[in-house]
Jmol script that loads the backbone (N, CA, C; Angstrom):
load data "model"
ATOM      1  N   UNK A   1     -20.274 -11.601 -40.702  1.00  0.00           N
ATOM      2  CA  UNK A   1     -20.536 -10.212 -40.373  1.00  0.00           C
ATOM      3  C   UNK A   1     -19.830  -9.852 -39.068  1.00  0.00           C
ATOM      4  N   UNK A   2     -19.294  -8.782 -38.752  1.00  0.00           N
ATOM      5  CA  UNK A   2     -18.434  -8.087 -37.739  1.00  0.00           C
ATOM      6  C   UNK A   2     -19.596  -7.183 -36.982  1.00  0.00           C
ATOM      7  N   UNK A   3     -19.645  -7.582 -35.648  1.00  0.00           N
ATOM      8  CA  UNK A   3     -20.372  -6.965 -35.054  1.00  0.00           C
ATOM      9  C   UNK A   3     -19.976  -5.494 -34.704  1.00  0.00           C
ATOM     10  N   UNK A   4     -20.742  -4.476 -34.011  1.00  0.00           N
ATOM     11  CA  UNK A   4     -20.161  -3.260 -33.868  1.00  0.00           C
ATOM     12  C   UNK A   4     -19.123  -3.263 -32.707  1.00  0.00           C
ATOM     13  N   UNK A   5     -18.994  -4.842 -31.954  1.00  0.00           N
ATOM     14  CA  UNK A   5     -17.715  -4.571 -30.508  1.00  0.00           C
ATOM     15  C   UNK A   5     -16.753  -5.051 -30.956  1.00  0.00           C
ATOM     16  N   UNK A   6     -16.706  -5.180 -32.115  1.00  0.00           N
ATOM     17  CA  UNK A   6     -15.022  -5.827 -32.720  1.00  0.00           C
ATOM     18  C   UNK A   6     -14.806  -4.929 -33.062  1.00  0.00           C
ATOM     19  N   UNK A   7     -14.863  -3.478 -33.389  1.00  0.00           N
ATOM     20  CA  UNK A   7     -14.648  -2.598 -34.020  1.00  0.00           C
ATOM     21  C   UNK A   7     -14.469  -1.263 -33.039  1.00  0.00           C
ATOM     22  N   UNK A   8     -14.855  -1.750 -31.945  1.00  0.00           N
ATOM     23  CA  UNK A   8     -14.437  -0.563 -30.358  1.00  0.00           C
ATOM     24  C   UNK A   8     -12.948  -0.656 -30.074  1.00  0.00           C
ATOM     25  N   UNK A   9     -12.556   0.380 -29.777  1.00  0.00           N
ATOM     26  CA  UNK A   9     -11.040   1.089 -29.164  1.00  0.00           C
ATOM     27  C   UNK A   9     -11.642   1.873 -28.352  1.00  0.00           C
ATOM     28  N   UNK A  10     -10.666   1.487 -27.179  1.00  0.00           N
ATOM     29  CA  UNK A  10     -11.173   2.345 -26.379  1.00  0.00           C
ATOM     30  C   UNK A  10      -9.327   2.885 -25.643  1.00  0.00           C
ATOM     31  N   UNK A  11      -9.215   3.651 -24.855  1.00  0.00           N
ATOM     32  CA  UNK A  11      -7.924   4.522 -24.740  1.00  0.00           C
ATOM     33  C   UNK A  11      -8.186   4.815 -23.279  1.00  0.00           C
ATOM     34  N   UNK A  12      -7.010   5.079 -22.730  1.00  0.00           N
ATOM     35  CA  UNK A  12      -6.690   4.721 -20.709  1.00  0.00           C
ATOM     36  C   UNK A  12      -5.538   5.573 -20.878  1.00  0.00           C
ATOM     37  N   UNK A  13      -5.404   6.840 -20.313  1.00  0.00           N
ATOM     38  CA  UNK A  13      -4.015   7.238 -19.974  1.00  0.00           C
ATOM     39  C   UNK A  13      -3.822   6.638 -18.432  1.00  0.00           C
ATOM     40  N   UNK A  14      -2.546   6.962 -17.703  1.00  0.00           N
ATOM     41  CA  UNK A  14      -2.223   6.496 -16.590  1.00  0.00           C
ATOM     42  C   UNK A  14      -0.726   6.653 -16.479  1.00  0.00           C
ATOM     43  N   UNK A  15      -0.244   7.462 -15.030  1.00  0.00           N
ATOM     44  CA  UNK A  15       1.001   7.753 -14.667  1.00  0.00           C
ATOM     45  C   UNK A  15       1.530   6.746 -14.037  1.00  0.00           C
ATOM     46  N   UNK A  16       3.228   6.662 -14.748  1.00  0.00           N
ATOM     47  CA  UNK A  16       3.838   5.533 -14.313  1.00  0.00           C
ATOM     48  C   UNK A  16       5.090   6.455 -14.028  1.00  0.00           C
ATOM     49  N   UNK A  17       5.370   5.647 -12.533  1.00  0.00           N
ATOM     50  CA  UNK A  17       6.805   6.208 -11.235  1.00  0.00           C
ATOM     51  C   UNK A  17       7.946   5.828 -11.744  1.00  0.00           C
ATOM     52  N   UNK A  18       8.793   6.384 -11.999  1.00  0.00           N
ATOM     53  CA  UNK A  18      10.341   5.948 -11.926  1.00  0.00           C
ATOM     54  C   UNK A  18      10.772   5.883 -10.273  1.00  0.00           C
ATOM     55  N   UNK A  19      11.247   4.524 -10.076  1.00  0.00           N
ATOM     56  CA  UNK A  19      12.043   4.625  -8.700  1.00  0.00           C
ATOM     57  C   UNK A  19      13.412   3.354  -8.699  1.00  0.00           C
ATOM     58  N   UNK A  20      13.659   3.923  -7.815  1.00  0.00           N
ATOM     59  CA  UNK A  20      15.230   3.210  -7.950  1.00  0.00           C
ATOM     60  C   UNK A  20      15.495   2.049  -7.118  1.00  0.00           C
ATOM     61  N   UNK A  21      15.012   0.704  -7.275  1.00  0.00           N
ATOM     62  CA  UNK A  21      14.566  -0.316  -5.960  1.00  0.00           C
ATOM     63  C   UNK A  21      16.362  -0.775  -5.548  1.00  0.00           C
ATOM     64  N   UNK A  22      16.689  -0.659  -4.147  1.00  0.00           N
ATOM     65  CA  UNK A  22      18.028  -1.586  -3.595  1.00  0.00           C
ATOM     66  C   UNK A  22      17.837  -2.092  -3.905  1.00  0.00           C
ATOM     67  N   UNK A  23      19.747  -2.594  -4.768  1.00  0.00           N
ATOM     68  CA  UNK A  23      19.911  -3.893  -4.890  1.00  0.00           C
ATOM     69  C   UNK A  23      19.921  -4.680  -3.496  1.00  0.00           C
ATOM     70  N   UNK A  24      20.000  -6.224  -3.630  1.00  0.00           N
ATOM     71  CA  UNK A  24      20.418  -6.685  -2.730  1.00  0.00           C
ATOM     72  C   UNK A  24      22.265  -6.738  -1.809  1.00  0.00           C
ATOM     73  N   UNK A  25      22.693  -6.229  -2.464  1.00  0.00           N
ATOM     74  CA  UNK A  25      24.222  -5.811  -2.355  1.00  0.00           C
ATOM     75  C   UNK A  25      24.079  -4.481  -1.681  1.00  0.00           C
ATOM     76  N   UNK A  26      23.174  -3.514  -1.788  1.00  0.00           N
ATOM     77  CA  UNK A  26      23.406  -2.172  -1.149  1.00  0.00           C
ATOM     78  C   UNK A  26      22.231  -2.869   0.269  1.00  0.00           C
ATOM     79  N   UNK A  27      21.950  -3.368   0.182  1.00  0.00           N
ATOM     80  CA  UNK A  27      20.696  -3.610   1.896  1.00  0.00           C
ATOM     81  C   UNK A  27      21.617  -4.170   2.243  1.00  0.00           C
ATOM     82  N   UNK A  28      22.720  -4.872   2.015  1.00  0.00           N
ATOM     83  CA  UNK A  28      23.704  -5.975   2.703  1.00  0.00           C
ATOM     84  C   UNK A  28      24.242  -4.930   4.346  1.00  0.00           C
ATOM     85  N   UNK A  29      24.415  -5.307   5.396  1.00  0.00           N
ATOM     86  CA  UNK A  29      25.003  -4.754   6.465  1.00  0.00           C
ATOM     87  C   UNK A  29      25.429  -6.099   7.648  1.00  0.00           C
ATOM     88  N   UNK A  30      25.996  -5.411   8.172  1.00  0.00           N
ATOM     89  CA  UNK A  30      26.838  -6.193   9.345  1.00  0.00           C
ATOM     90  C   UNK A  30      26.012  -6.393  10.497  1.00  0.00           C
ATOM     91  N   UNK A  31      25.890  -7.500  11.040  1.00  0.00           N
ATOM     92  CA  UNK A  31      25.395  -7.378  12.227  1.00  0.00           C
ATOM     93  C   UNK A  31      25.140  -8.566  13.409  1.00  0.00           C
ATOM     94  N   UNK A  32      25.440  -9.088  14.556  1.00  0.00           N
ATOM     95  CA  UNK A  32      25.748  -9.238  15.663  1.00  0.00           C
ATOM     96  C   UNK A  32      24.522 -10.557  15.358  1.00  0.00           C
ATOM     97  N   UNK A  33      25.133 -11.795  15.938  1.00  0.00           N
ATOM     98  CA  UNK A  33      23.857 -12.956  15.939  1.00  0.00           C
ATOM     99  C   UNK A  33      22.557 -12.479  16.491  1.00  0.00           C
ATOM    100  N   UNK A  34      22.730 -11.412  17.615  1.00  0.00           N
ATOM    101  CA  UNK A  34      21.568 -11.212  18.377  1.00  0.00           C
ATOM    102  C   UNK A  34      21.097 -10.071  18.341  1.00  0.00           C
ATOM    103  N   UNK A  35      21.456  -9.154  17.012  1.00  0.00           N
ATOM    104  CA  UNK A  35      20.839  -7.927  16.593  1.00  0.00           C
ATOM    105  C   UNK A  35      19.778  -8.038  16.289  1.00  0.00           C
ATOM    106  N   UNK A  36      18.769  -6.885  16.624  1.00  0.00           N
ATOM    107  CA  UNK A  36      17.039  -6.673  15.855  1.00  0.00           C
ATOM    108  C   UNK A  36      17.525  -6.356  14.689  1.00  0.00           C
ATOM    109  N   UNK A  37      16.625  -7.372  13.317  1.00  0.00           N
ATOM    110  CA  UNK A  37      16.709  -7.010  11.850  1.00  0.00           C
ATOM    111  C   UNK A  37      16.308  -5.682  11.953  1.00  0.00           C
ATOM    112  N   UNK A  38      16.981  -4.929  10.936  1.00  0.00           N
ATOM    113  CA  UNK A  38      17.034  -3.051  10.740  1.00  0.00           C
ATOM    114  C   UNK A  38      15.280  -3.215  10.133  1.00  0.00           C
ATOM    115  N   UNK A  39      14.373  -2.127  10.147  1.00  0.00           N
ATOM    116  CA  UNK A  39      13.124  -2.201   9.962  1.00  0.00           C
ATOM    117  C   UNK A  39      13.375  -1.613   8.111  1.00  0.00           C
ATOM    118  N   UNK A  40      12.594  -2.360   7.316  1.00  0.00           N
ATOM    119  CA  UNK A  40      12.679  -1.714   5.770  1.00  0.00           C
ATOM    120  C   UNK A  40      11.305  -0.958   5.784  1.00  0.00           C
ATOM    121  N   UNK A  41      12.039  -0.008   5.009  1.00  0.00           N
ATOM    122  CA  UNK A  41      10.829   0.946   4.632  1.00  0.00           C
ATOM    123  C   UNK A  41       9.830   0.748   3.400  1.00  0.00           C
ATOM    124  N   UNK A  42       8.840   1.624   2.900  1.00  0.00           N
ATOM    125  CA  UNK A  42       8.378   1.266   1.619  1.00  0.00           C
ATOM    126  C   UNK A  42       9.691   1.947   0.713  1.00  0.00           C
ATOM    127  N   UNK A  43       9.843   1.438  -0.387  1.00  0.00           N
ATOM    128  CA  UNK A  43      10.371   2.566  -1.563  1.00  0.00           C
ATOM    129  C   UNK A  43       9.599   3.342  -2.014  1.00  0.00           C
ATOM    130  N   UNK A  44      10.133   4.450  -1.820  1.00  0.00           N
ATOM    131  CA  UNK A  44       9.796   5.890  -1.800  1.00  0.00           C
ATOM    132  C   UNK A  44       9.539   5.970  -3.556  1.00  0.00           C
ATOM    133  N   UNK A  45       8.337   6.782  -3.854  1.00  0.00           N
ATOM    134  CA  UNK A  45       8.127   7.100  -5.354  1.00  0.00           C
ATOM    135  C   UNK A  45       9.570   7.916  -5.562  1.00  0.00           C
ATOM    136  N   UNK A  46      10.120   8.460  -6.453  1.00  0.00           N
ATOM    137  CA  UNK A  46      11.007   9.351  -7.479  1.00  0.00           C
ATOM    138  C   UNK A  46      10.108  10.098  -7.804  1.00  0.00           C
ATOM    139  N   UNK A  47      10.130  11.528  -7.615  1.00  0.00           N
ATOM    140  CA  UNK A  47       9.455  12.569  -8.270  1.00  0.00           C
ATOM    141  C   UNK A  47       9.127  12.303  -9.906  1.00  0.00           C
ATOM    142  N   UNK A  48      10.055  11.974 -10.300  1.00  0.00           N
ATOM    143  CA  UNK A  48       9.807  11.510 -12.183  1.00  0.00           C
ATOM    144  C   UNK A  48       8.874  10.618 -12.086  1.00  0.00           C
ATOM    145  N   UNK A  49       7.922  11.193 -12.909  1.00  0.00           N
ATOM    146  CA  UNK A  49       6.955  10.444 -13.497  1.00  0.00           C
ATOM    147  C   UNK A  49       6.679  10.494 -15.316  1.00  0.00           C
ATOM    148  N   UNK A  50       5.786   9.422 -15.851  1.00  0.00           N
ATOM    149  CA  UNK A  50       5.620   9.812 -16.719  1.00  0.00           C
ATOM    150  C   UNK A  50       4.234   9.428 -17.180  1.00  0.00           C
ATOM    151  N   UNK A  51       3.628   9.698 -18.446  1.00  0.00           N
ATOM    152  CA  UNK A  51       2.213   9.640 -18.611  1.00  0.00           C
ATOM    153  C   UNK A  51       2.043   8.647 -20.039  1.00  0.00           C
ATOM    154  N   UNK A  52       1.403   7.456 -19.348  1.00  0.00           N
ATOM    155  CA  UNK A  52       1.450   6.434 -20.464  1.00  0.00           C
ATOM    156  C   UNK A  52      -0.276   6.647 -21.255  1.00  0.00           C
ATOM    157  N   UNK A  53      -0.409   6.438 -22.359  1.00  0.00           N
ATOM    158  CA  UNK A  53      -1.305   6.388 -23.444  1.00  0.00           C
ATOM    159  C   UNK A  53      -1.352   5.314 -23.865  1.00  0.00           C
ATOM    160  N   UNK A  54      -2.503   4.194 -23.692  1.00  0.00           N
ATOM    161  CA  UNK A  54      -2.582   2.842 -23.956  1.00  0.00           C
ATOM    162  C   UNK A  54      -4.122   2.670 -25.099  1.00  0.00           C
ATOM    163  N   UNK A  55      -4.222   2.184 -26.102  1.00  0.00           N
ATOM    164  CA  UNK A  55      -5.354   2.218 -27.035  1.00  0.00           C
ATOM    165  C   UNK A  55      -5.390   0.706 -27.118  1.00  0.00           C
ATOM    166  N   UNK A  56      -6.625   0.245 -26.704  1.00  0.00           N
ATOM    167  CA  UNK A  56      -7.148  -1.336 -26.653  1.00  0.00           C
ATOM    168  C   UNK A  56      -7.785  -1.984 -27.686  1.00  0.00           C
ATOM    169  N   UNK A  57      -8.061  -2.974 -28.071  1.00  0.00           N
ATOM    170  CA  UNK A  57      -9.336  -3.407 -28.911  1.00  0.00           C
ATOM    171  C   UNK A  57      -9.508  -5.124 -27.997  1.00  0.00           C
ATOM    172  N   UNK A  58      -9.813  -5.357 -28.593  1.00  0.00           N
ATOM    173  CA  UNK A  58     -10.827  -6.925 -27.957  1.00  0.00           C
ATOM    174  C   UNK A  58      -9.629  -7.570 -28.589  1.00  0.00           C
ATOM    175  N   UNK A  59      -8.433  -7.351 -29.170  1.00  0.00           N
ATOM    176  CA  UNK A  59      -7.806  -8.152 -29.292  1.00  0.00           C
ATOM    177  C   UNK A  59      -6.645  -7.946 -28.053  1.00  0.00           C
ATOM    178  N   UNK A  60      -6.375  -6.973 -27.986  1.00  0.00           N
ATOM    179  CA  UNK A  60      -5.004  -6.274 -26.905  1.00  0.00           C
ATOM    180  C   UNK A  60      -5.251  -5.161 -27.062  1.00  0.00           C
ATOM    181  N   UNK A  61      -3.526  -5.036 -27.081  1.00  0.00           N
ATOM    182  CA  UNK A  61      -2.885  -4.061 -26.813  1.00  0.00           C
ATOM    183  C   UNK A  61      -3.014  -3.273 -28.594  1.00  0.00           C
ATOM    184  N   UNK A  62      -2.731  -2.092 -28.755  1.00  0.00           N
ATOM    185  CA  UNK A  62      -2.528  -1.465 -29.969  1.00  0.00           C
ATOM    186  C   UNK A  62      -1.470  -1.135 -29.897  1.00  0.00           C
ATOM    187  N   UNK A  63      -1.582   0.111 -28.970  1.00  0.00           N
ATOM    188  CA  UNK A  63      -0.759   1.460 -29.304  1.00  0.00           C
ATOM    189  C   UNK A  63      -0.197   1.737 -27.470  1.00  0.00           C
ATOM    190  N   UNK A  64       1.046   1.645 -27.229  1.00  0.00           N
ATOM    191  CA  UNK A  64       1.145   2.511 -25.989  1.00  0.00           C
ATOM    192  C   UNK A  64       2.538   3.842 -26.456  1.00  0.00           C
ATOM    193  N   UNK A  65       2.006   5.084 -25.832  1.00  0.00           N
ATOM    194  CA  UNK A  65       2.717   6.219 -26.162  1.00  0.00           C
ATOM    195  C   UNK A  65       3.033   6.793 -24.953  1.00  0.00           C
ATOM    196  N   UNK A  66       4.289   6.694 -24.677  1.00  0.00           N
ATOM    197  CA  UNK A  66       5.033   7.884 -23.332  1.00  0.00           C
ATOM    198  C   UNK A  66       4.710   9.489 -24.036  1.00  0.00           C
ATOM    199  N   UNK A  67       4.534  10.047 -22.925  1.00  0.00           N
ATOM    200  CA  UNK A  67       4.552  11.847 -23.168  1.00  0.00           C
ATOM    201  C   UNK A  67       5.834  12.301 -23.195  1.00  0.00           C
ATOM    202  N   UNK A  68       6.234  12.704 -23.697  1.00  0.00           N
ATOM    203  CA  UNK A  68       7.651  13.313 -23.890  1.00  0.00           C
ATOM    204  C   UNK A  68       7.758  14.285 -22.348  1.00  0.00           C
ATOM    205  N   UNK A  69       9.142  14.260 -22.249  1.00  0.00           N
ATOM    206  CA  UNK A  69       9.437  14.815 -20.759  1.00  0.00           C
ATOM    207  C   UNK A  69       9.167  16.462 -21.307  1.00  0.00           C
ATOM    208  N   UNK A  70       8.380  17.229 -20.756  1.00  0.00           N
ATOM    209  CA  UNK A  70       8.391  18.413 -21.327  1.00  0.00           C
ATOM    210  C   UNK A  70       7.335  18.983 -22.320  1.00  0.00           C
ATOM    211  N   UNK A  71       6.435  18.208 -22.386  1.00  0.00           N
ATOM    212  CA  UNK A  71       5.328  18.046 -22.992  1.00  0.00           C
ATOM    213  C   UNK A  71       4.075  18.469 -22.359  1.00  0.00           C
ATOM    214  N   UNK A  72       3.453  18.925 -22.883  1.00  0.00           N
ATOM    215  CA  UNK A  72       1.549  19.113 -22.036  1.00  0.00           C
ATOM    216  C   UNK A  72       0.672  18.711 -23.199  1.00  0.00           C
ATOM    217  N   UNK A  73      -0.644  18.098 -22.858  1.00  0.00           N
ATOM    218  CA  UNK A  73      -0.998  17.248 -23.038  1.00  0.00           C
ATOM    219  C   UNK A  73      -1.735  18.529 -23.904  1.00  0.00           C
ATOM    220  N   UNK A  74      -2.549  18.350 -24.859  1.00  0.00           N
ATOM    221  CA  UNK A  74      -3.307  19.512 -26.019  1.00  0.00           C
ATOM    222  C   UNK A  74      -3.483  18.697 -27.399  1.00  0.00           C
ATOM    223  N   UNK A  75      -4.296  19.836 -28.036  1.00  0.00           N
ATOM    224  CA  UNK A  75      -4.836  19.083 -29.033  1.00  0.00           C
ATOM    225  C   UNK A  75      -4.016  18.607 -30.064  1.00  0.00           C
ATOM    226  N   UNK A  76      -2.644  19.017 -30.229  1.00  0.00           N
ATOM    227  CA  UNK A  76      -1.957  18.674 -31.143  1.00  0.00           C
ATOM    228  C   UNK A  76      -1.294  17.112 -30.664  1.00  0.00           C
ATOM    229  N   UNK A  77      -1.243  16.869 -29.451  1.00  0.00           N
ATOM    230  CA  UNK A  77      -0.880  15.979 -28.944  1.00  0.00           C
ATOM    231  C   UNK A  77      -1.714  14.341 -29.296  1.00  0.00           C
ATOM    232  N   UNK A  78      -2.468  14.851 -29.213  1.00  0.00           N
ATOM    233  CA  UNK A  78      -3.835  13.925 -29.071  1.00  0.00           C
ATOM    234  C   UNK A  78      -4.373  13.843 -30.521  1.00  0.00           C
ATOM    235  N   UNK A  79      -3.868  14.727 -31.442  1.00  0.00           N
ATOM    236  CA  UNK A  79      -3.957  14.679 -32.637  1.00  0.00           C
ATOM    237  C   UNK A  79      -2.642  13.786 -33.495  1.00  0.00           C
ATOM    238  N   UNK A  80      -1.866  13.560 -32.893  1.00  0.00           N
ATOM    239  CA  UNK A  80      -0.747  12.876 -33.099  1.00  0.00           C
ATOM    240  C   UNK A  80      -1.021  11.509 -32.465  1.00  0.00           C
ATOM    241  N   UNK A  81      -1.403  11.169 -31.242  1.00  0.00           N
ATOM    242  CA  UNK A  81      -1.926   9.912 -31.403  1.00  0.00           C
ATOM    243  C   UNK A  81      -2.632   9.417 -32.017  1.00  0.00           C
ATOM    244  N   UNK A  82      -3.933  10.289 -32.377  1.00  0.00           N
ATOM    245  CA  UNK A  82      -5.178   9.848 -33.688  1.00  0.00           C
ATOM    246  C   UNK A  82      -4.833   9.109 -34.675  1.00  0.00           C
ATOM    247  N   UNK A  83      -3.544  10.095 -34.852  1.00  0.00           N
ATOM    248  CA  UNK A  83      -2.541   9.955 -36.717  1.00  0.00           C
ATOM    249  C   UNK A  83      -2.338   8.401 -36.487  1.00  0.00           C
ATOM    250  N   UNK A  84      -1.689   8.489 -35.396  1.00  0.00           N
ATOM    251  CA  UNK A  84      -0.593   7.379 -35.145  1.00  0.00           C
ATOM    252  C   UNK A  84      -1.883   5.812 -35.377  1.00  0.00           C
ATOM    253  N   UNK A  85      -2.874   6.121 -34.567  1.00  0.00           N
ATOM    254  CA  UNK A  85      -3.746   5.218 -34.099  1.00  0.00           C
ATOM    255  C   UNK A  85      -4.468   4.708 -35.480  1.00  0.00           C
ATOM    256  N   UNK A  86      -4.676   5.588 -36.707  1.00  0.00           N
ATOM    257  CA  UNK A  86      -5.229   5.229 -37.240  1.00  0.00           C
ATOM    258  C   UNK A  86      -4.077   4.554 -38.520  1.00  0.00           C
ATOM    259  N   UNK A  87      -2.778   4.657 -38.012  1.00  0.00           N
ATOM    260  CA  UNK A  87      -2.026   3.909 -39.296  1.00  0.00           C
ATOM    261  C   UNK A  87      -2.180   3.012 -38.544  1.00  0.00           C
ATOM    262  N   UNK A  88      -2.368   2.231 -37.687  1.00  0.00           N
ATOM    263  CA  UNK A  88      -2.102   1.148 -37.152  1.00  0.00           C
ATOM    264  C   UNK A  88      -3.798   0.176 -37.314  1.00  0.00           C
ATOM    265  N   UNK A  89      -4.405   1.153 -37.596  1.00  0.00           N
ATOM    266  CA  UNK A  89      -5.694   0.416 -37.533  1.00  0.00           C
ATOM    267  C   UNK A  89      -5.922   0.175 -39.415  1.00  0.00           C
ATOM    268  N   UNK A  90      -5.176   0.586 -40.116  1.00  0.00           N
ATOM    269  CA  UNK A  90      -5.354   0.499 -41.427  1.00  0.00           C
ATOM    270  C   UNK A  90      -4.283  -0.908 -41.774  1.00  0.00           C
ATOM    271  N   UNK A  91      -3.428  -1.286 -40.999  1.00  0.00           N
ATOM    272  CA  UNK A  91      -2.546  -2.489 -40.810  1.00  0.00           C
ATOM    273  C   UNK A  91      -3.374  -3.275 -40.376  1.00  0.00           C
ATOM    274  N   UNK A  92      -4.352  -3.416 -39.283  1.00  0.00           N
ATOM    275  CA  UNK A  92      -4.685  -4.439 -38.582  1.00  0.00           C
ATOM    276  C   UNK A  92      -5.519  -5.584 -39.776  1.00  0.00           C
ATOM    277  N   UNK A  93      -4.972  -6.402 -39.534  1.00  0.00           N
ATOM    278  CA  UNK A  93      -5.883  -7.918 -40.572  1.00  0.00           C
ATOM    279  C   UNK A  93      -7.133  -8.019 -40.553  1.00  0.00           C
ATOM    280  N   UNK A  94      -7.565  -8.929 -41.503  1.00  0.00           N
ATOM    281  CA  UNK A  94      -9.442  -9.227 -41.462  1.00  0.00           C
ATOM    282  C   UNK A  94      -9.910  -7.891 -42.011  1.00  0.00           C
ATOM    283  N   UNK A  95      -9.044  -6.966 -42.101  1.00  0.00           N
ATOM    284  CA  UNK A  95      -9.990  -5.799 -42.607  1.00  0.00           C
ATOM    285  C   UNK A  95     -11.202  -4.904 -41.922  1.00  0.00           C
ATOM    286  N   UNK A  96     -10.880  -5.296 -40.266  1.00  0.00           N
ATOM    287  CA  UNK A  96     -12.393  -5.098 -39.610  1.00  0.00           C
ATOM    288  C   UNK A  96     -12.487  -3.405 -39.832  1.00  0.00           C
ATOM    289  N   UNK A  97     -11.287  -2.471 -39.615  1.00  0.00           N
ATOM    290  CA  UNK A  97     -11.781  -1.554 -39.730  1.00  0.00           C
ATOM    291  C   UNK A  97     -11.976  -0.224 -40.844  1.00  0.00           C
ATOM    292  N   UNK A  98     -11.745  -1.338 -42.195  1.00  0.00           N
ATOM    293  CA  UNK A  98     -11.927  -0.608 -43.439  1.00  0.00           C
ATOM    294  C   UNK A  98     -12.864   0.475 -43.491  1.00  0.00           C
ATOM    295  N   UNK A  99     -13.618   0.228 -43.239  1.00  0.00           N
ATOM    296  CA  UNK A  99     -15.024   1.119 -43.271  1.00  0.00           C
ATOM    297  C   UNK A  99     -14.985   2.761 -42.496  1.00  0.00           C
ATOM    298  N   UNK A 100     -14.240   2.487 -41.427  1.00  0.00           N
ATOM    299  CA  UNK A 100     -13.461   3.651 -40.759  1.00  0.00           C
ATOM    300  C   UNK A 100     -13.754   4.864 -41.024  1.00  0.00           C
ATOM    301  N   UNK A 101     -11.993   4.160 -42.516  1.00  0.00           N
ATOM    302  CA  UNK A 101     -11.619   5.476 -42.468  1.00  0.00           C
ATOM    303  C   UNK A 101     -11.625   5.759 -44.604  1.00  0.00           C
TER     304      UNK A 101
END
end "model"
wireframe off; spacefill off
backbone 0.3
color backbone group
């Protein structure tokens, strides 16, 4: 028998930064045996961001979905992950979540 927590999904959005880290070839500079090392800064976020959609079960990972650049988040949106979420749960083995749908 399959208890009712093998059968939980649960879903986490969360914004992820585009940034552009120096190579080690661009930090490269010249400098004197008895120069103070130049001070490094943090890397700065990149305005671009994007909005990740992650759907879990007790096994992993399922489903992760980027938002399209240009996108707002609404019911059709979220209705398109549903879609998405539930072909993937009609694949998953053992059959746990036949009953579903």
């Amino acid at each position: 028998m399959i208890s009712c927590w093998a059968r939980l999904v649960t879903m986490d959005e969360t914004w992820l930064y585009h940034h552009a880290p120096e190579t080690k070839q661009q930090s490269m500079e010249w400098r004197h045996n008895g120069s103070p090392r130049p001070k490094k800064f943090r890397v700065q976020k990149i305005a671009r961001k994007v909005l990740a959609s992650i759907f879990l079960d007790q096994d992993g990972i399922l489903l992760i979905d980027y938002l399209p650049k240009d996108q707002t988040i609404n019911a059709e949106y979220y209705l398109f992950l549903l879609v998405q979420m539930k072909d993937i749960l009609k694949e998953k083995p053992r059959g746990k979540f036949n009953r579903l749908f």
